[in-house]
C-alpha positions in Angstrom: -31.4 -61.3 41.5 -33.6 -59.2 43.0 -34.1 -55.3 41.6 -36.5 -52.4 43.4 -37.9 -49.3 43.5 -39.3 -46.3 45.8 -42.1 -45.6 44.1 -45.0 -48.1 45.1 -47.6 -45.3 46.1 -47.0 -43.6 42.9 -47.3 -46.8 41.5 -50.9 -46.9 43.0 -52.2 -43.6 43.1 -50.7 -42.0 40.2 -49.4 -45.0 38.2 -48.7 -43.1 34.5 -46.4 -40.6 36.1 -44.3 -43.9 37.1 -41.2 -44.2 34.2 -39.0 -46.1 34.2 -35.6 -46.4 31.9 -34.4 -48.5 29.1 -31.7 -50.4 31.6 -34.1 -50.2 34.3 -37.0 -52.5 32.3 -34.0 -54.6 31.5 -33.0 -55.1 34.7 -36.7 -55.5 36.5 -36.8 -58.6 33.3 -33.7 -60.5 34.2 -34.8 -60.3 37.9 -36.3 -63.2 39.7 -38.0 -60.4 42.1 -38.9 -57.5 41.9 -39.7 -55.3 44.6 -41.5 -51.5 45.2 -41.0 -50.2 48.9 -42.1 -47.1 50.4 -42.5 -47.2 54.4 -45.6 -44.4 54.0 -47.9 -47.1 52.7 -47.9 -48.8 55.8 -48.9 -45.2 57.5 -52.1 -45.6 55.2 -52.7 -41.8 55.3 -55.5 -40.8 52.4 -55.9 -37.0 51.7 -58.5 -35.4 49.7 -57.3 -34.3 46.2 -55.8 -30.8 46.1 -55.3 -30.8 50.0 -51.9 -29.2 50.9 -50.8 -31.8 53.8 -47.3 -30.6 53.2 -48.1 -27.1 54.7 -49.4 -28.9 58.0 -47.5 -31.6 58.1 -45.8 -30.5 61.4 -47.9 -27.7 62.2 -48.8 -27.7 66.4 -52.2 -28.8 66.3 -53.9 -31.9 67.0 -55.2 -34.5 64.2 -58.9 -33.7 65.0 -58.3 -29.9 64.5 -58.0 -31.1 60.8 -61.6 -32.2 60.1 -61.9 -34.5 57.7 -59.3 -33.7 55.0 -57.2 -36.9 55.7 -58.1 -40.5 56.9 -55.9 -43.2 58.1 -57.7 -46.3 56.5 -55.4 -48.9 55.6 -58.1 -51.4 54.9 -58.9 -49.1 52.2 -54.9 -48.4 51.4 -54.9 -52.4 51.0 -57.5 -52.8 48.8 -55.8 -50.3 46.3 -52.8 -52.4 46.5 -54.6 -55.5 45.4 -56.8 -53.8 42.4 -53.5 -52.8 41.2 -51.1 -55.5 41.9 -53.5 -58.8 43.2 -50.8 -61.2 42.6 -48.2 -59.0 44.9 -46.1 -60.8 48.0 -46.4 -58.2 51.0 -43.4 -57.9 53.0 -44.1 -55.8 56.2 -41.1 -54.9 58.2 -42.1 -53.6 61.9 -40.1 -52.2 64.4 -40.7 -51.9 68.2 -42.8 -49.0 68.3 -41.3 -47.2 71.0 -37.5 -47.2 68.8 -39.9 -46.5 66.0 -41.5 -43.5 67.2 -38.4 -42.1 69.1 -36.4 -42.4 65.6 -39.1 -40.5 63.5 -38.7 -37.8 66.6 -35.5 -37.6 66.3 -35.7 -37.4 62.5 -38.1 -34.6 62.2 -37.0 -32.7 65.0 -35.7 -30.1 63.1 -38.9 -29.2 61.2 -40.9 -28.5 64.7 -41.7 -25.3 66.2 -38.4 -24.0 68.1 -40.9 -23.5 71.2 -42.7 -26.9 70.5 -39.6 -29.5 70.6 -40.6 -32.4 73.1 -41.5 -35.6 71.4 -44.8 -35.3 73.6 -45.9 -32.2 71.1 -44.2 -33.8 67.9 -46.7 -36.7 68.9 -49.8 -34.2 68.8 -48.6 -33.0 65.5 -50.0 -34.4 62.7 -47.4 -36.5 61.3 -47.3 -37.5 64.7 -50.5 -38.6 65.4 -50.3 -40.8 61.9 -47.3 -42.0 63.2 -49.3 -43.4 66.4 -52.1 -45.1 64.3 -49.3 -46.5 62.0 -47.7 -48.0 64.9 -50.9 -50.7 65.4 -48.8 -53.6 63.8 -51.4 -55.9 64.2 -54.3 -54.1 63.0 -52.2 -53.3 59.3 -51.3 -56.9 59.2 -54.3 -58.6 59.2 -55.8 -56.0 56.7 -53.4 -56.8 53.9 -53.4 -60.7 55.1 -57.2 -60.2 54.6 -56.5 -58.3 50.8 -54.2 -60.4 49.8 -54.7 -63.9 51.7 -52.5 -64.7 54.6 -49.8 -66.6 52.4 -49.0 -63.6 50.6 -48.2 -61.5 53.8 -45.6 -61.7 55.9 -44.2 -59.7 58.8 -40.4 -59.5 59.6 -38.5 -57.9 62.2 -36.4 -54.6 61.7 -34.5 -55.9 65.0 -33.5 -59.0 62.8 -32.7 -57.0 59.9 -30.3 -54.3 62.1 -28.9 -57.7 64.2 -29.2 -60.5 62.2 -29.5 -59.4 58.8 -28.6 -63.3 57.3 -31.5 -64.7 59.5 -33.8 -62.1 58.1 -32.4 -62.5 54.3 -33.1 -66.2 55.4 -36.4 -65.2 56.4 -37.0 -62.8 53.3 -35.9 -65.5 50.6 -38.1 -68.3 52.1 -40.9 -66.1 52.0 -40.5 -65.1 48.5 -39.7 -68.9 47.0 -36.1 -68.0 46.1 -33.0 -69.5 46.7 -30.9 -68.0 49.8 -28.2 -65.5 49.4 -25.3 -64.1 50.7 -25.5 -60.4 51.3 -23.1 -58.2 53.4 -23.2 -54.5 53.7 -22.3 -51.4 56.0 -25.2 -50.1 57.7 -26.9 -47.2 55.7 -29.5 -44.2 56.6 -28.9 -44.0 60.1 -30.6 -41.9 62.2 -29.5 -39.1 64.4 -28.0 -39.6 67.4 -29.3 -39.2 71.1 -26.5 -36.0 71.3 -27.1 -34.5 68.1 -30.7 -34.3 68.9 -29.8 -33.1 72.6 -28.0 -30.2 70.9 -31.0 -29.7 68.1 -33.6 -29.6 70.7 -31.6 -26.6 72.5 -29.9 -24.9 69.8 -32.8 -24.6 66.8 -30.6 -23.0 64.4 -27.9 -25.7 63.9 -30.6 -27.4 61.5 -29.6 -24.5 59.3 -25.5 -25.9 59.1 -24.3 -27.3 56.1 -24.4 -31.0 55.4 -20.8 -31.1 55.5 -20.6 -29.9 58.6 -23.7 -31.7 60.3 -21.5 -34.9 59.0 -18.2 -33.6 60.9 -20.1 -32.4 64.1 -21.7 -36.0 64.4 -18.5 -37.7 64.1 -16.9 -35.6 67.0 -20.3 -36.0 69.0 -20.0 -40.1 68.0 -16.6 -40.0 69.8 -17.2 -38.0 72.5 -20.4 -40.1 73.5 -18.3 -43.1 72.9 -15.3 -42.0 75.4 -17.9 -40.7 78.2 -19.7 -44.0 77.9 -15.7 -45.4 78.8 -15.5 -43.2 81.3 -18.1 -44.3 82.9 
């Protein structure tokens, strides 16, 4: 059985604002693993305290127009991992960067600049530009493999997991020591579509639609992409 959280970097930088409930501790007990995910650990982005990165998160301006305030240092992002977890497994899932950083684009599209919309300028934004550094596989790899020892890390493919999500459970249960298991599920969290962000790019203001709405308008542009690709 295997039970998880979101909260790992809370869980490092800020670990007694971490609760969790009665049925939760119960749960994590009974569990053979237990896992904390969050992909922003992996982005390794360190800001000074009381620094408001959420105000220029996606402002247009290059990451050296922000001085020193944050630092991309994951060897330093490691080594926090292992003072407060050194007997941890690392489980790094990577993604071919160029479907990586074309998903994030299409993902934060809607918090750019109306007049600053081309994935070129989100990849000058900051996020962006973390997102770039982030996308250095290798170098993030052998930093924790270094933290943590080499048989503690291990790097799977999202590809697997989106294609062949038995080989990477396979892959997932080997690595942790635990007997295999079946596991079938819809796909969840997907991203927004090629039209959709087609649409966002040239009509701003639809980011401001309802939910409900967004969720009906990408069904109709799911069919309609699906027919013209019949057409054709």
């Amino acid at each position: 059985m295997f039970i998880w959280d979101r909260c790992a970097r809370e869980q490092i930088f800020s670990p007694e604002r971490v609760t969790f409930s009665t049925v939760e501790r119960r749960l994590a007990q009974a569990s053979k693993v237990y896992m904390s995910m969050q992909e922003t650990l992996c982005e390794s982005l360190h800001v000074a305290e009381g620094f408001q990165w959420s105000h220029i998160i996606f402002a247009a301006t290059a990451w050296s127009a922000l001085g020193e305030n944050p630092e991309i240092n994951p060897e330093r992002m490691a080594n926090l991992a292992r003072q407060r977890f050194p007997q941890a497994r690392i489980l790094i899932v990577i993604r071919d960067q160029v479907e990586w950083l074309g998903s994030a684009y299409r993902y934060y599209l809607a918090n750019l600049e109306a007049d600053r919309r081309r994935f070129s300028e989100f990849c000058a934004t900051p996020k962006g530009t973390v997102l770039l550094q982030a996308a250095n596989h290798d170098r993030t790899i052998e930093t924790y493999g270094q933290a943590f020892g080499p048989s503690s890390v291990t790097a799977l493919k999202y590809e697997h997991l989106k294609h062949s999500p038995a080989l990477f459970l396979s892959s997932l249960c080997e690595f942790l020591a635990v007997q295999p298991m079946a596991f079938e599920s819809e796909a969840v969290n997907k991203g927004r579509s090629v039209w959709s962000t087609r649409l966002l790019m040239r009509f701003p203001a639809l980011a401001m639609i309802p939910v409900p709405l967004k969720r009906l308008g990408g069904l109709l542009l799911s069919g309609f992409s699906a027919s013209d690709g019949n057409a054709r």
